[in-house]
N, C-alpha and C positions, 0 to 999 in steps of 0.2 A: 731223304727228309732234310729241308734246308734249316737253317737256324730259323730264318725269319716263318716260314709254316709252323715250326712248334711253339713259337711265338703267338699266333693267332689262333692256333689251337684251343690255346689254355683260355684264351678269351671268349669260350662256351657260348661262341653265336652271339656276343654281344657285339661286335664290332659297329654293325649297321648304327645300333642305338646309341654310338658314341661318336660318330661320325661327324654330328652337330656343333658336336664342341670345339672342330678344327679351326673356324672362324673367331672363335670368341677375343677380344683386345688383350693385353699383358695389361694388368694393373698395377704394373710396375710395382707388386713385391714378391716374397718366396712365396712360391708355389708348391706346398706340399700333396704328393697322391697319398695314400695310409690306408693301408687295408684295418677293418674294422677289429674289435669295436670302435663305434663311433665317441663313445664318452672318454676312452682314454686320446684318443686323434685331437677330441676337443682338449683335454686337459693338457695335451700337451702345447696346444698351442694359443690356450692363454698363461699357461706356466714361462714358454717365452716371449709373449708377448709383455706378461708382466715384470723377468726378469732384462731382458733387450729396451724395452720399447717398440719392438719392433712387431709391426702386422703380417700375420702369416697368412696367402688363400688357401684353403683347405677344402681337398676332395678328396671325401671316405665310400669305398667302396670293395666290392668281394676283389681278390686277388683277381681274377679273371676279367673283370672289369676294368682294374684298373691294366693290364696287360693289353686289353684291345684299347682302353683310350689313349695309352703312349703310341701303339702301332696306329693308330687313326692320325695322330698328331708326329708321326717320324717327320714329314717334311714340313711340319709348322709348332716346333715343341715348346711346350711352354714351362712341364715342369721342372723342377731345380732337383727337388729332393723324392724320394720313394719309401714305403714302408709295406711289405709285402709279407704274408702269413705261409711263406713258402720259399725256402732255401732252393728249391730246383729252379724257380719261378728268376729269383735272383742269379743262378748259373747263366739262363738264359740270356738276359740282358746283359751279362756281361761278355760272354761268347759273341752274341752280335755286336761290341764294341759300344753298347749304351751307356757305359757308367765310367766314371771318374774314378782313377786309382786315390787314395791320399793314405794318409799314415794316421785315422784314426782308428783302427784294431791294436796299431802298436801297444803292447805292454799292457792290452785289457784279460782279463780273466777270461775265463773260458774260451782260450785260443780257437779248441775246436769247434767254436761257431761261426769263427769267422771269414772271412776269405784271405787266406795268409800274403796275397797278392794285394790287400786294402781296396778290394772291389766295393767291400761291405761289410757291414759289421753288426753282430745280430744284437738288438735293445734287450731280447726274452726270447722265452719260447716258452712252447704250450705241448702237452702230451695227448698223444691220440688213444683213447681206450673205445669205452663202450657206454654210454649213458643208457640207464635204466628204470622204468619205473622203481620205487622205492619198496613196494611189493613183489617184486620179481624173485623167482626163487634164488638161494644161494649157489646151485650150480652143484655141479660135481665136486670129491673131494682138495682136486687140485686147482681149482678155479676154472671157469669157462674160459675156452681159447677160442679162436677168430673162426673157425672153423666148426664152433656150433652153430654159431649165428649164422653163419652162410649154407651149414649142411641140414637145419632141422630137428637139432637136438634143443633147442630153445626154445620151449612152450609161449607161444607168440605174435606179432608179427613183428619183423624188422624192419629199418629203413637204412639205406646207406647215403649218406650227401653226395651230390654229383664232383664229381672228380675236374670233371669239366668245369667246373662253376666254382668250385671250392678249391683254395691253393693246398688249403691242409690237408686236405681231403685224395688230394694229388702227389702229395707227397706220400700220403700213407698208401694208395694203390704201388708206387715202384717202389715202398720199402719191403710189401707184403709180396710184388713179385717179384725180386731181390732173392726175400729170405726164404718164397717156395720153389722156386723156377718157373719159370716161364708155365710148360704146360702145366703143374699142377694148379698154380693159380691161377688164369685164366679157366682152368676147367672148375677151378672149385666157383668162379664167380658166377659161370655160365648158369652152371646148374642152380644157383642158388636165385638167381632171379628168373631159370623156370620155376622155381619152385614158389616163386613168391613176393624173394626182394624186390622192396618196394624201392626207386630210387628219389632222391627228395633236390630239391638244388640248394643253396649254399645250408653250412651248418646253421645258421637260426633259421631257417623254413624246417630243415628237417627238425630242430627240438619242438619246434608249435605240436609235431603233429605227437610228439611225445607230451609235450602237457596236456592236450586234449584227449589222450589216450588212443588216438588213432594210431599208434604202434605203441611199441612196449618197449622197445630198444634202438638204439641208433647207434651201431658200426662205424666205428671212423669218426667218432666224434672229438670234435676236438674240446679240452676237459674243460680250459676255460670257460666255453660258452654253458655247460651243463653244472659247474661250479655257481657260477652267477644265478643259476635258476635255483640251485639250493639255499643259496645267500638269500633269498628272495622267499623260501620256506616253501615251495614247490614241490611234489612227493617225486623228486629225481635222486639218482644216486652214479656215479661215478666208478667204474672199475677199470683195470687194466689188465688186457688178457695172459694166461700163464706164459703163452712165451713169447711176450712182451710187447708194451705198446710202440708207440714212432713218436720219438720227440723231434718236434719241427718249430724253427727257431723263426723269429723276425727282423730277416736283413734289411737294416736301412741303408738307403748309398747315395750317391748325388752323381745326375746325371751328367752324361757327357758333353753335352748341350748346352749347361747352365752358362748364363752370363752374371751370374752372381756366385760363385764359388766357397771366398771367404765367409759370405753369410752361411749357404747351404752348410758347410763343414760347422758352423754355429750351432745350426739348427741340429743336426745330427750330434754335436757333442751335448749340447743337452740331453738332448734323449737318451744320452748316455748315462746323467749326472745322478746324482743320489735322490731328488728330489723328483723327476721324473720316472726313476726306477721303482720308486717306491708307490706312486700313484697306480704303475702296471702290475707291483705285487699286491695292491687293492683288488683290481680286476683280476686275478686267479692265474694270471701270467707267470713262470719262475725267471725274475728278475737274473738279466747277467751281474749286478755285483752280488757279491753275499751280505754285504752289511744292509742292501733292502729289504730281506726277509721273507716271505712265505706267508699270503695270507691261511687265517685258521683254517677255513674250506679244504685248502689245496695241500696241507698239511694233516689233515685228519685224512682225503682220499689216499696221499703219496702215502698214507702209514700203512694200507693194505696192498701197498705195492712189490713186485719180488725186485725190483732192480731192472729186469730183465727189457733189453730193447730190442726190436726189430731197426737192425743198423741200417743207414739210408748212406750209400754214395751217390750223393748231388751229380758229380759227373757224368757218372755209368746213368745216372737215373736221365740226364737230358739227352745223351745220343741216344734214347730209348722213348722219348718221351712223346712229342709228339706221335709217334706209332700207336701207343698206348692208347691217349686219348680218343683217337681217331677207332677203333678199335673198342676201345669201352662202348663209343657213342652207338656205333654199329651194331656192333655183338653182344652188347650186355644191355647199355640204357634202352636201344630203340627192338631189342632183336623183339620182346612180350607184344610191341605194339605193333608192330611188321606181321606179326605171326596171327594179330587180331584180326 
């Protein structure tokens, strides 16, 4: 498995549809990619537009998206800067020599997020649990683990976000086969989408089908997107399974390619700054500094939380990665409809 295949892997067949964009002119300013949401991507980039003066082009799109539009654009690159909902996603580009070393990690908080090399440096991160309808039962004495949901103990139907399609969602498949081993996970998956699992593609298609009640749960969700639906007064609710959910953080880095540098490393310290951190802990994001804070949502779900995580090594996770996916796609997302 070469670097540059798990690279287009993670680009869930989107590549073709990004292919168009290799022609487009340089309008001669920073070029941000940023995985969603879209409202924080925008805020940040009239927060420095308004702080700089300076115009930023901005393309918001699923992590997987924007993976196959860098690999569509390797031999005519335009972006300067990245923002990816996936610390593995971020290993990768840097393993193929995509990204720009600099010393903005130096001296930031929560070291463990970042690439100690200054590959990249994560703005937040978001937690993977379970979103629920708000009627859903309570579960067992010790709370639901990942393996109701995939075994059939959860009165319901499920849904999982494509792995493929979704960066968090890929991060939480190699944390979940990490923390079971190889065959057990892979067997619990199998079984779990003969039995049922529905698979969805990026995490907001899969919450639709939970506001309309066409599932009752979504596996793998990532909590900011299912917070916002609550902030919004939606009958969702937020859990994180007993042994533990997958925190996957958002590394921004400036690529290697840029002919703009000084700025990109701008843009990227902002995203750093208090004022922009603080916008992402509106959005249900846990802000890397601590003086940003925790919006109320994300703090009333973190309070039914045990602590507990399903630990992810980024590394171990990319020589594995590509397999994976190619493998999910096969055996888990396509094997229901092969078998129609």
């Amino acid at each position: 498995m070469t670097r540059r295949t798990a690279l287009g892997l993670l680009a869930g067949g989107a590549l073709a549809a990004m292919v168009g964009g290799c022609g487009r002119r340089d309008s001669g300013r920073l070029v941000v990619y940023s995985a969603g949401p879209r409202p924080l991507a925008e805020k940040l980039r009239a927060g420095y537009a308004a702080a700089t003066g300076r115009e930023i082009e901005l393309f918001v799109a699923a992590t997987g998206q924007i993976m196959a539009k860098l690999e569509a654009e390797r031999f005519n690159a335009r972006a300067d800067v990245v923002i990816l909902a996936s610390r593995v996603a971020a290993e990768a580009l840097k393993a193929a020599g995509r990204l720009r070393a600099t010393t903005l990690a130096a001296g930031r908080e929560r070291p463990e997020w970042h690439d100690e090399e200054g590959f990249y440096v994560a703005t937040g991160a978001a937690t993977i649990g379970v979103a629920l309808r708000a009627d859903a039962p309570a579960g067992p004495s010790g709370g639901w683990d990942w393996e109701d949901f995939f075994g059939g103990a959860f009165p319901g139907r499920v849904t999982l976000p494509s792995p493929v399609r979704s960066g968090a969602t890929s991060d939480f498949l190699m944390a979940f086969l990490q923390a079971r081993g190889e065959a057990r996970g892979w067997g619990t998956l199998e079984a779990a989408r003969r039995a049922g699992l529905d698979i969805a593609g990026a995490n907001a298609q899969a919450m639709s089908g939970l506001l309309t009640g066409a599932s009752a749960a979504v596996v793998g969700a990532v909590d900011y997107v299912a917070l916002r639906e609550v902030a919004r007064g939606e009958p969702v609710r937020v859990i994180y399974p007993a042994s533990g959910g997958v925190v996957t953080t958002r590394p921004a880095a400036v690529l290697a390619t840029t002919m703009r540098a000084e700025e990109a490393e701008s843009f990227v310290r902002y995203a750093l700054g208090l004022e922009a951190q603080r916008e992402g802990a509106k959005l249900h994001f846990e802000p890397m500094r601590a003086d940003a804070g925790l919006s109320v949502e994300k703090k009333a779900a973190r309070a039914g939380w045990n602590g507990r995580t399903l630990p992810l090594d980024a590394r171990v996770a990319l020589a594995t990665q590509g397999a994976a996916l190619r493998k999910f796609q096969y055996e888990v997302e396509r094997a229901v409809e092969a078998d129609g």
